[in-house]
C-alpha positions as MATLAB code, in Angstrom:
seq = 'XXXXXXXXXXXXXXXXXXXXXXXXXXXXXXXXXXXXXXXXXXXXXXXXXXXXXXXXXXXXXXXXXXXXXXXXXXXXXXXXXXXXXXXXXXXXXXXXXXXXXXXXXXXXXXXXXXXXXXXXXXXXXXXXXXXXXXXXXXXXXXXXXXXXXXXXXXXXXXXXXXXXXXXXXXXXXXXXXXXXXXXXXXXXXXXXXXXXXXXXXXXXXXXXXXXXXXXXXXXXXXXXXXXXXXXXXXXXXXXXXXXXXXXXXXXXXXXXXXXXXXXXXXXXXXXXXXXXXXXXXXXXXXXXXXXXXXXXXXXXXXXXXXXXXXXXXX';
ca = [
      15.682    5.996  -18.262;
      16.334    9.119  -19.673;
      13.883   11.943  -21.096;
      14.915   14.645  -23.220;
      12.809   14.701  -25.637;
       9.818   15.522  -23.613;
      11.512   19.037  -22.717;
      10.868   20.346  -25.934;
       7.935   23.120  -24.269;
      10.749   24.391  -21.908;
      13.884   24.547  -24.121;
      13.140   28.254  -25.927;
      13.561   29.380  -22.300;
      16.600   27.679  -21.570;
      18.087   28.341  -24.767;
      17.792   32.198  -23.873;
      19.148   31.483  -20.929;
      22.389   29.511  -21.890;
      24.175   32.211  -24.046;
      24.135   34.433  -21.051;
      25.119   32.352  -17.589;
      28.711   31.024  -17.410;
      28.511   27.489  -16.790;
      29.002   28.149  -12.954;
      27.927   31.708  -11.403;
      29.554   32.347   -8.224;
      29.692   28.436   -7.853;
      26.428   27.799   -8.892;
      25.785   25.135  -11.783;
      24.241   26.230  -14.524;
      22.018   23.526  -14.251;
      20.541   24.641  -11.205;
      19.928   27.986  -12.498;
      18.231   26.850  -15.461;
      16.014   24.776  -12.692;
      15.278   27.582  -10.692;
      14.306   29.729  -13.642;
      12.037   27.260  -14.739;
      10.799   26.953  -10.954;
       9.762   30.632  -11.627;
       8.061   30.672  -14.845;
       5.882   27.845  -13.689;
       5.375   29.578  -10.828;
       4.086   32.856  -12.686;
       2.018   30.572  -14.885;
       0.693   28.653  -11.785;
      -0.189   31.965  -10.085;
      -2.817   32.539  -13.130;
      -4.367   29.353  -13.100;
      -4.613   29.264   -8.938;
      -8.006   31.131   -8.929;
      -9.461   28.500  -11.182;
      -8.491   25.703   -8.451;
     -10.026   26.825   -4.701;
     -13.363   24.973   -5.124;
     -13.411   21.829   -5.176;
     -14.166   20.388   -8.538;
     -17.931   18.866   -9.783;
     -18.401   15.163   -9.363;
     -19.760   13.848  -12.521;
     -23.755   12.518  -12.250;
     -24.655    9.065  -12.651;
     -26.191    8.758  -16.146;
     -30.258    8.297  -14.837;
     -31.563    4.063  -15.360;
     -34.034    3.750  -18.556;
     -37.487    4.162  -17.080;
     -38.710   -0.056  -17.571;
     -41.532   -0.735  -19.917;
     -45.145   -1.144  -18.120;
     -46.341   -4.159  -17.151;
     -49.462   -5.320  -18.848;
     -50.597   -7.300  -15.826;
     -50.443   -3.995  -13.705;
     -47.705   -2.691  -11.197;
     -45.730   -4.954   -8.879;
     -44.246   -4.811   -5.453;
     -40.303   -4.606   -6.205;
     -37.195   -4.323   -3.728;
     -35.595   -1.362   -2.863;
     -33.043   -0.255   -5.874;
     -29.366    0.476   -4.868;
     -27.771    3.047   -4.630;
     -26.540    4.949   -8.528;
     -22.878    4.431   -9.373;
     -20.678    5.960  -12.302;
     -20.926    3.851  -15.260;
     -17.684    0.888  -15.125;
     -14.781    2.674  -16.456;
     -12.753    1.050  -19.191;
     -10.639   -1.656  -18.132;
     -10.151   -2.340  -14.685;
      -7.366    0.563  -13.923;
      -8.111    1.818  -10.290;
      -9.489    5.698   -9.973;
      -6.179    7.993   -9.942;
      -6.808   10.579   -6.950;
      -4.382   13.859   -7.011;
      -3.480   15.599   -4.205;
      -1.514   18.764   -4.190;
       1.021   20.381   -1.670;
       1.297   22.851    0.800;
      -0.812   26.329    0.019;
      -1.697   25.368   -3.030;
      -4.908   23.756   -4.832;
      -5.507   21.177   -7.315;
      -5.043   24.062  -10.264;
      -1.190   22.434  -10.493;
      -2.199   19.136  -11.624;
      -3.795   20.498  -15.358;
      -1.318   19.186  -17.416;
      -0.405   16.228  -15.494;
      -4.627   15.255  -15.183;
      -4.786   15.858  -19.217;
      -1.595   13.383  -19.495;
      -3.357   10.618  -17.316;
      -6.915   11.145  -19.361;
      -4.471   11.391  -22.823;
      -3.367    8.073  -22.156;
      -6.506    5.951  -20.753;
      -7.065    7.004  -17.319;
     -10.786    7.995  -17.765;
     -10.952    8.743  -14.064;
      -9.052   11.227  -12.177;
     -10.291   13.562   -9.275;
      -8.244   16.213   -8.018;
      -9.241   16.876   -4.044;
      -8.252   19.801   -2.174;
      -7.614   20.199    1.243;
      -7.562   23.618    2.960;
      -4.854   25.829    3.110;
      -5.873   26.522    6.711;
      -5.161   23.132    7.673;
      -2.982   22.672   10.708;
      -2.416   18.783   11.067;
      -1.737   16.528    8.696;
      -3.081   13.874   11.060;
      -6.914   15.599   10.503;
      -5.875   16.207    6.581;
      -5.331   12.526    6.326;
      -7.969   11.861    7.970;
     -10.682   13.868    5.613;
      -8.414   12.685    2.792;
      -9.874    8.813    3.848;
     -13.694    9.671    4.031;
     -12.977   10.950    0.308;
     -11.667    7.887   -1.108;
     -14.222    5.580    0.574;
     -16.881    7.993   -0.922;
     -14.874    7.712   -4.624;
     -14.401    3.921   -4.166;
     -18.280    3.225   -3.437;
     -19.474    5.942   -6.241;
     -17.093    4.215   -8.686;
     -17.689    1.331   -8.014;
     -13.449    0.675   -7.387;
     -12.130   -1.681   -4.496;
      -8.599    0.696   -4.336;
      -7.350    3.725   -5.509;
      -3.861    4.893   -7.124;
      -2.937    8.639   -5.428;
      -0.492   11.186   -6.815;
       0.858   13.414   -3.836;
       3.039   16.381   -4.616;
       5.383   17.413   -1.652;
       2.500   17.908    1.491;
      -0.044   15.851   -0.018;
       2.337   13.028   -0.713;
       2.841   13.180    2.943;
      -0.749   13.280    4.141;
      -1.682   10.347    1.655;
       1.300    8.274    2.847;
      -0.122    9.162    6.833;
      -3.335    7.559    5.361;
      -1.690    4.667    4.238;
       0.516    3.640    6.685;
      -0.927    5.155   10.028;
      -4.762    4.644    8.929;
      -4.872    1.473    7.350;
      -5.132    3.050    4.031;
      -3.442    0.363    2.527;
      -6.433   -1.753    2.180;
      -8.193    1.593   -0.309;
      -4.613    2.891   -1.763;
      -3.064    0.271   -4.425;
      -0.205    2.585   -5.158;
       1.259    5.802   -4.039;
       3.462    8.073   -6.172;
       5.403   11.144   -4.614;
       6.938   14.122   -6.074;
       8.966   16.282   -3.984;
       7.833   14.593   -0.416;
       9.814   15.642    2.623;
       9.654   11.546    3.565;
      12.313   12.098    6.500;
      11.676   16.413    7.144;
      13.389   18.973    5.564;
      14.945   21.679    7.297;
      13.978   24.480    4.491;
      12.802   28.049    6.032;
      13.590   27.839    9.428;
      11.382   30.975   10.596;
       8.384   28.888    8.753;
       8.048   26.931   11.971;
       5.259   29.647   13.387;
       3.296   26.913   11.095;
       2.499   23.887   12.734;
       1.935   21.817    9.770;
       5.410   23.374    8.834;
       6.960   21.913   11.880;
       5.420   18.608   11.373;
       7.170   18.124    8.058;
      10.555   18.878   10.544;
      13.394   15.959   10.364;
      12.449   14.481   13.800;
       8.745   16.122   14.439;
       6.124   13.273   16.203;
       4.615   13.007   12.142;
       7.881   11.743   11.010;
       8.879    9.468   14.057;
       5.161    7.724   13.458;
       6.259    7.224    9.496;
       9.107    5.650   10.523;
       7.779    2.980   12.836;
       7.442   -0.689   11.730;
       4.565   -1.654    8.942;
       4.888   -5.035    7.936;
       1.435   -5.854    6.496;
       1.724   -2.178    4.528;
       0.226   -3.521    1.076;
       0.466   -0.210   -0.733;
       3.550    0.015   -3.592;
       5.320    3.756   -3.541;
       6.975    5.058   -5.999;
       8.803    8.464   -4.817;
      10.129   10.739   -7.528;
      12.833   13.417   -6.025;
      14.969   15.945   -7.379;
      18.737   16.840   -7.102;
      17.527   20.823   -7.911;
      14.980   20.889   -5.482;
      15.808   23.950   -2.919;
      12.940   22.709   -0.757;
      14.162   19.301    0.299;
      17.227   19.894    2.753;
      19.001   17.653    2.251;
      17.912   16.578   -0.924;
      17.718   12.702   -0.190;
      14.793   13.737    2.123;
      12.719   13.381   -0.720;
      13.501    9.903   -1.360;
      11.490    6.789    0.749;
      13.561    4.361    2.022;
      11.824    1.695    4.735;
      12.352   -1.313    5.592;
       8.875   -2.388    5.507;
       7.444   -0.725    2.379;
       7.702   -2.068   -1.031;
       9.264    1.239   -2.371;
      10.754    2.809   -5.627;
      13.058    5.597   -5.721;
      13.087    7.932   -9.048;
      16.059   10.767   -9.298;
      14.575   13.584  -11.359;
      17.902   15.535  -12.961;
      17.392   19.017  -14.236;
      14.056   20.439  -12.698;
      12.856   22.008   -9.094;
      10.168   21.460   -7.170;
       7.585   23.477   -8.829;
       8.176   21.818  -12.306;
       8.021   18.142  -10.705;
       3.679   17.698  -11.322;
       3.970   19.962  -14.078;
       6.442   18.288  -16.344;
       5.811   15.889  -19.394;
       8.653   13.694  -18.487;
       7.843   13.524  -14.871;
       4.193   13.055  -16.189;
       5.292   10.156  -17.829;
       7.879    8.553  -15.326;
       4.330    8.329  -13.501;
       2.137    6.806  -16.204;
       4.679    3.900  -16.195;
       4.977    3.484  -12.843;
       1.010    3.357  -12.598;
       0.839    0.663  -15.816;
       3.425   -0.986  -14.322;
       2.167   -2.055  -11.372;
      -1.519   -2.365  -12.634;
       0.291   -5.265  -15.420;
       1.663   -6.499  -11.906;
      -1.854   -6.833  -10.456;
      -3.293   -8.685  -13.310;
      -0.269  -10.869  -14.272;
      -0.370  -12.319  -10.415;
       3.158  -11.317  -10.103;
       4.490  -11.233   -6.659;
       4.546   -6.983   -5.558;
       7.617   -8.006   -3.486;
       9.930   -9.004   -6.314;
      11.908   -6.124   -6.782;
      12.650   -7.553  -11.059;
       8.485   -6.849  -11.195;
       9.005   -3.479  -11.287;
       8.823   -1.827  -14.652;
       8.881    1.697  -13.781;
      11.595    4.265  -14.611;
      14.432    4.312  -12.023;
      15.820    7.595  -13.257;
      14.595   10.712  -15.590;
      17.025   13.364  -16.807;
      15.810   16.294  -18.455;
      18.174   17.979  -20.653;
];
């Protein structure tokens, strides 16, 4: 499927930008530098809005029960209420939870939150982990007590989670290594080193950096058999992404998982959670699968999927 109209907010800078570049510098495409440029400007952007993103964000309330209206014949012994929940949200689409990458906060989901609420997804958290965290073991961990705390507020047997790049990879640790399966209904990626990337060598003083290493004990574990996996992914990757080396390592191929691939042409890394096309490759991949739940269609039919299996942004 192809996207272009849904680059409209970006164009004015690529517009500048086309008059000027050759259409290769030094062997560079100019679609990479128009990818990278637009890495940047989200990046300056995203720098502004990070402040707004370290705490995590408020829960809302359960609305109070009406007080009931007195008993004429005097008050009554009556068993112990249950616990509040969240009112029932409209229709029976699952909670979406978002999770972002590495160093960074939930602040980078804005647009792509507004998107989901825009078009009927009345509930979306955004969770943070810290940037001090070491293992994504632990962060998947944490990331588990949080969904069985949304799932019992809400009300909601499973959950649908958006992971960009680290958090992809913690959520799909969850899934897979945890039994998350049985909370996580689907799982969509953007920019997730599935096999290690070898970016940034001198990062490896960071151990979370050199668990996300082609290889590392993290990776060998996602590899491993999981035949009763009952989770759908959907992984979207991007041929200008300078953080996936290669680039394919992005993409989730298993033998075992019911899996998706997207190719994202003409954005980076940075722009992947941010952009309206990406934003909605995901909202059909989520509807998709959630008219797949309720249609009883069989999640291991390849022909049931409805999502997008490519996005170009011109």
């Amino acid at each position: 499927m192809k996207v272009n109209w849904a680059t409209q907010p970006f164009r004015p800078l690529c517009q500048w930008l086309a008059p000027v570049l050759p259409v290769k510098v030094a062997g560079v495409s100019l679609g990479l530098l128009k990818a990278t440029a637009l890495d940047i400007a989200i990046l300056a952007g995203h720098v502004l809005l990070y402040p707004s993103g370290i705490g995590q964000e408020r829960r809302a309330a359960p609305l109070p029960a009406p007080l009931p209206a007195p008993d004429p014949a005097g008050p009554r012994l009556t068993p112990e209420e249950p616990a509040p929940r969240l009112p029932a949200q409209a229709g029976r689409r699952p909670p979406v939870v978002l999770l972002h990458g590495f160093i960074d906060n939930r602040s980078v989901f804005v647009l792509l939150r507004r998107s989901l609420a825009q078009h009927g997804r009345q509930h979306v958290e955004s969770l943070n982990y810290s940037p001090l965290t070491c293992d994504i073991r632990t962060a998947a961990e944490l990331l588990g007590r949080h969904l069985e705390e949304i799932c019992a507020r809400t009300g909601k047997e499973r959950v649908d989670i958006v992971g960009h790049s680290l958090g992809g990879l913690i959520a799909r640790y969850y899934v897979q290594c945890l039994g998350g399966d049985r909370r996580v209904r689907m799982l969509v990626t953007l920019g997730t080193p599935h096999t290690g990337t070898r970016v940034a060598p001198l990062a490896n003083a960071h151990p979370i950096v050199r668990q996300m290493r082609p290889g590392s004990p993290v990776i060998e574990e996602l590899s491993r058999p999981a035949s009763d996996c009952r989770t759908r992914f959907v992984s979207f990757w991007s041929d200008f992404d300078p953080l996936m080396v290669p680039l394919e390592a992005a993409r989730l191929d298993h033998p075992d998982l019911l899996t998706q691939n997207v190719r994202v042409s003409g954005i980076g890394h940075l722009a992947l959670p941010v952009h309206p096309a990406v934003a909605t490759g995901i909202r059909q991949a989520l509807d998709a699968s959630h008219i797949d739940a309720r249609s009883g269609a069989d999640p291991n039919d390849p022909a049931g999927s409805a999502g997008p299996s490519g996005l170009t942004v011109a």
